[in-house]
C-alpha positions as a Python dict, from the first residue, in 0.01 Angstrom:
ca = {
    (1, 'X'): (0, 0, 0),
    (2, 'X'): (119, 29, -352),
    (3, 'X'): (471, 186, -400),
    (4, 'X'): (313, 479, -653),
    (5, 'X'): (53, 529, -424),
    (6, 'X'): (235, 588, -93),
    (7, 'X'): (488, 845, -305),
    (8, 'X'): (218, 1049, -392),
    (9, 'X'): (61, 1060, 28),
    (10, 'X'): (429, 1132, 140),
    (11, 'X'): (501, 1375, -70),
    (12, 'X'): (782, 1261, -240),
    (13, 'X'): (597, 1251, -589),
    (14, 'X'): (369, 1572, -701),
    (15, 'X'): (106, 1294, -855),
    (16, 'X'): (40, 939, -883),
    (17, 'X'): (84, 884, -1204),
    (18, 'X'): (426, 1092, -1183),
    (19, 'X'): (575, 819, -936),
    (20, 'X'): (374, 500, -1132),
    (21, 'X'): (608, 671, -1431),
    (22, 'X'): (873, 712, -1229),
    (23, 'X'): (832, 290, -1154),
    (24, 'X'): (823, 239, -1533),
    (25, 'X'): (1132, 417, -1635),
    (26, 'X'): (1332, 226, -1342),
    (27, 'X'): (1381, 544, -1124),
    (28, 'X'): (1239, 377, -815),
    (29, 'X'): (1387, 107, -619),
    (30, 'X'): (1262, -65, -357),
    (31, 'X'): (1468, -289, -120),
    (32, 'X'): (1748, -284, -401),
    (33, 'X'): (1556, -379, -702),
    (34, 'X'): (1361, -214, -908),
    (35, 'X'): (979, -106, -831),
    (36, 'X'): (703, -180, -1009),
    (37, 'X'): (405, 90, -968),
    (38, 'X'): (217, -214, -815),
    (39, 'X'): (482, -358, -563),
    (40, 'X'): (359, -383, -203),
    (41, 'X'): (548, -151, 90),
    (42, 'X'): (568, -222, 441),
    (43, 'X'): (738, -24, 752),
    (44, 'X'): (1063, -124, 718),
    (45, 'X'): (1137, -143, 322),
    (46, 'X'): (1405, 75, 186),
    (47, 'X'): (1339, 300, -108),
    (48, 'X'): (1537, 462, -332),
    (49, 'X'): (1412, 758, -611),
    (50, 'X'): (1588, 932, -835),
    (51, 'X'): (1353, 1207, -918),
    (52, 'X'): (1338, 1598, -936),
    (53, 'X'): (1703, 1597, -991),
    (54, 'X'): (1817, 1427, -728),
    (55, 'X'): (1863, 1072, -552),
    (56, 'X'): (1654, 1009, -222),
    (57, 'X'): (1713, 722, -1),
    (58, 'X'): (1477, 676, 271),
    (59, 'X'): (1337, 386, 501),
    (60, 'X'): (989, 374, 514),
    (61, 'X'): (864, 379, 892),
    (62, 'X'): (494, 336, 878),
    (63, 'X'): (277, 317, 618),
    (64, 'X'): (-13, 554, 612),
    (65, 'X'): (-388, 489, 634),
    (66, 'X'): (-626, 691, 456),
    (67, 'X'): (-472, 1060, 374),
    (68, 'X'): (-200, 1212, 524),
    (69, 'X'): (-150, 1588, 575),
    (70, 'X'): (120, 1781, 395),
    (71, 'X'): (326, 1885, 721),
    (72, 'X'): (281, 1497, 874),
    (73, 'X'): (456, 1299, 542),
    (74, 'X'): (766, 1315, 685),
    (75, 'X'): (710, 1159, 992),
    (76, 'X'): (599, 871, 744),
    (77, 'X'): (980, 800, 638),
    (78, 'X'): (1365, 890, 771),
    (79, 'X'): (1537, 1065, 519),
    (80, 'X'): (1923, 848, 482),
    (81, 'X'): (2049, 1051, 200),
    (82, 'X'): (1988, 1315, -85),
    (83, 'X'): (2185, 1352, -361),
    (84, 'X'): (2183, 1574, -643),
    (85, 'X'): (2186, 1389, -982),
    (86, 'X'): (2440, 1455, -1222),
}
């Protein structure tokens, strides 16, 4: 699933093209480098998002299929860290 894409499903972006703008101003990482909108995820990668004010790290633990409910997104990811920016 595409990186913008599964940020808006989890949650973690309030719309898609938010977190695909979020990809082109290099706020998104993924596995250390930085994301393009278009970059593939899988369970496992590591993500990091400096959005909202503050700096999320999280490990992706299974990708969703189809759409995913507002209370289930986090059991889509474990939450490392959150920082506040600044």
């Amino acid at each position: 699933m595409r990186i913008d894409l599964l940020l808006n499903k989890l949650c973690l972006a309030k719309t898609r093209s938010i977190a695909k703008n979020a990809c082109d101003k290099n706020l998104v990482w993924l596995n250390g480098k930085h994301a393009k909108a278009s970059h593939e995820v899988k369970a496992g990668d590591l993500i990091r998002l400096d959005l909202y004010g503050f700096s999320h790290e999280l490990e992706i633990v299974e990708v969703p299929v189809g759409n995913v409910a507002k209370k289930d997104c986090a059991n889509f990811y474990k939450l490392h860290s959150k920082t506040l920016i600044g």
